[in-house]
Kinemage of the C-alpha trace (Angstrom):
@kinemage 1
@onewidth
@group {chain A} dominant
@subgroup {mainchain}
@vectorlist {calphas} color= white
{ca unk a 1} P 0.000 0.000 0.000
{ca unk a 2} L 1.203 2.955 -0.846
{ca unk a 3} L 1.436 6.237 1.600
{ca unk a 4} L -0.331 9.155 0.227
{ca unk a 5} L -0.133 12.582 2.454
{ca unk a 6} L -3.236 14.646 3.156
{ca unk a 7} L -5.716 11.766 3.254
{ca unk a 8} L -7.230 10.405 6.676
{ca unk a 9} L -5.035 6.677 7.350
{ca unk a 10} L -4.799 3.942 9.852
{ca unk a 11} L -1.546 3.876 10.242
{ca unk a 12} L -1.215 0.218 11.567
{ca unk a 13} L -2.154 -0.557 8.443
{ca unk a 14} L 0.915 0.830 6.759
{ca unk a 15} L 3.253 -2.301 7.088
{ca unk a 16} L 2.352 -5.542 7.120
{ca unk a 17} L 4.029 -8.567 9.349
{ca unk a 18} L 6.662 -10.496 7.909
{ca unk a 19} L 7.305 -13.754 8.849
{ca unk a 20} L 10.452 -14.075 10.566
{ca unk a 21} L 11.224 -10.124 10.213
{ca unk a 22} L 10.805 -6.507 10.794
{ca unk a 23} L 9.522 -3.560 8.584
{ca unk a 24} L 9.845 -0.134 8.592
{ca unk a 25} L 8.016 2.418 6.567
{ca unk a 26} L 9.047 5.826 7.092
{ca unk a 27} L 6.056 8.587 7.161
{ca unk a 28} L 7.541 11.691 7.774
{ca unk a 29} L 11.214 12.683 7.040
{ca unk a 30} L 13.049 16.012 7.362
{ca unk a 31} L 15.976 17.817 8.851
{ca unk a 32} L 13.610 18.408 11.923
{ca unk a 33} L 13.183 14.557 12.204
{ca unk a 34} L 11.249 11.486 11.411
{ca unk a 35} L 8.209 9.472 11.882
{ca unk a 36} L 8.390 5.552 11.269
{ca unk a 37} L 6.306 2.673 11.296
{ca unk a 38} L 8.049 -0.534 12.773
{ca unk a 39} L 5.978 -4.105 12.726
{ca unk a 40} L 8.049 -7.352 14.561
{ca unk a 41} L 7.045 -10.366 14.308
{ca unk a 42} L 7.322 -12.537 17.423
{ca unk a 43} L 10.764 -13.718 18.610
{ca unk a 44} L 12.091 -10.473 16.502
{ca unk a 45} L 13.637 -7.415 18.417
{ca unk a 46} L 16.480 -4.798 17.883
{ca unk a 47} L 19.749 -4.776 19.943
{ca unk a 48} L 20.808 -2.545 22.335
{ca unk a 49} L 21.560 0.833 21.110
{ca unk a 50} L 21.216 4.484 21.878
{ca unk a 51} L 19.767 7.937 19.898
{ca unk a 52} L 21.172 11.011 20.132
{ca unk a 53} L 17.630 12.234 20.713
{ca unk a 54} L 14.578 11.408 22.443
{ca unk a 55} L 12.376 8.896 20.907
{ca unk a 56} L 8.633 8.933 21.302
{ca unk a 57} L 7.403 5.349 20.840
{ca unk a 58} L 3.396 4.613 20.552
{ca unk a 59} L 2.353 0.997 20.328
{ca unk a 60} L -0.375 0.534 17.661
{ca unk a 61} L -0.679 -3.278 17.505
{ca unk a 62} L 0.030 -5.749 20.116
{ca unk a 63} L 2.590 -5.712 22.921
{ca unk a 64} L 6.600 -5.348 22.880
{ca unk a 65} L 9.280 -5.489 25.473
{ca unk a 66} L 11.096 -2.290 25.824
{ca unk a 67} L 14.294 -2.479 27.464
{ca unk a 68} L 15.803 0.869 28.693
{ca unk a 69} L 18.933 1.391 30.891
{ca unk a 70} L 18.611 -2.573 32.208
{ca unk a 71} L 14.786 -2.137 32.975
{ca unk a 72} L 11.725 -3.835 30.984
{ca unk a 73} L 8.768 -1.922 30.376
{ca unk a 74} L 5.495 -3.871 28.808
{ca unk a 75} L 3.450 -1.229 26.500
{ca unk a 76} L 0.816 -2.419 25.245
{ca unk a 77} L -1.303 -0.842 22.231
{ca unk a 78} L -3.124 2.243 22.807
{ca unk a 79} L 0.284 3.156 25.572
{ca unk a 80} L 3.600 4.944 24.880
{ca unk a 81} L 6.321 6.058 26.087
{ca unk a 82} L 9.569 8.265 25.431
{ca unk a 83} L 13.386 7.312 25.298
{ca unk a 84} L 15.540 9.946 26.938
{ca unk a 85} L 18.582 10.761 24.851
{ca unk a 86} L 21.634 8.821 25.390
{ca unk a 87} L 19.506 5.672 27.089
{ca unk a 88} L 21.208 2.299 26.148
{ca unk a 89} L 17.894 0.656 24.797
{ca unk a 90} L 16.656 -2.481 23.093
{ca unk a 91} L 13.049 -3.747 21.370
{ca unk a 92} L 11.965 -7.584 21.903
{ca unk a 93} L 8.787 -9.137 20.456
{ca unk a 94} L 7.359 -12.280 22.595
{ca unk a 95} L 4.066 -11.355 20.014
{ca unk a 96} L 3.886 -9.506 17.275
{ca unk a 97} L 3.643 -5.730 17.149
{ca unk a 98} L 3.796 -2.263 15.416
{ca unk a 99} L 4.786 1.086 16.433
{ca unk a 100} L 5.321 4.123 15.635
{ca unk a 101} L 8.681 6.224 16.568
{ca unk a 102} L 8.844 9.740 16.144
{ca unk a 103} L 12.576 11.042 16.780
{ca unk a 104} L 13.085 15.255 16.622
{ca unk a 105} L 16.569 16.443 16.943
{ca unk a 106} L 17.992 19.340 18.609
């Protein structure tokens, strides 16, 4: 499916699962920042790293694992929650799940 600006969306419906993988579809992208969709399938996650910004995560499908600074936080769809700058982080997926990130520098 193709993303087309100015028309309404559901944007959980902007990547499908993969078997065995992760997507990402980037919405929004500018010098200000980004906005990108993420969907993991289960037993799929992302290792530990760290942004140079905050990171605003909001969970549109299912559950993930959120791992920051050596403490797991369960967020559920509908919840969110925002990675301080600098925080040693990591994503795991026991189910599958989408979300969306939306990083602004400066």
């Amino acid at each position: 499916m193709k993303f087309e600006k100015g028309k309404v969306f559901v944007a959980s419906e902007l990547a499908d699962y993969t078997e065995g993988g992760v997507v990402s579809k980037e919405l929004v992208h500018s010098n200000a920042g980004s906005v990108t969709l993420f969907s993991f399938d289960a037993g799929q996650g992302l290792s530990q790293h760290t942004a140079p910004f905050d990171a605003f995560i909001q969970v549109v499908d299912g559950e993930m694992i959120l791992n920051v600074e050596g403490t797991d936080y369960r967020i559920k769809a509908g919840e969110s929650f925002i990675i301080p700058s600098g925080a040693l982080h990591s994503v795991k997926a026991e189910q599958r799940f989408k979300m969306i990130i939306t990083m602004i520098r400066g």
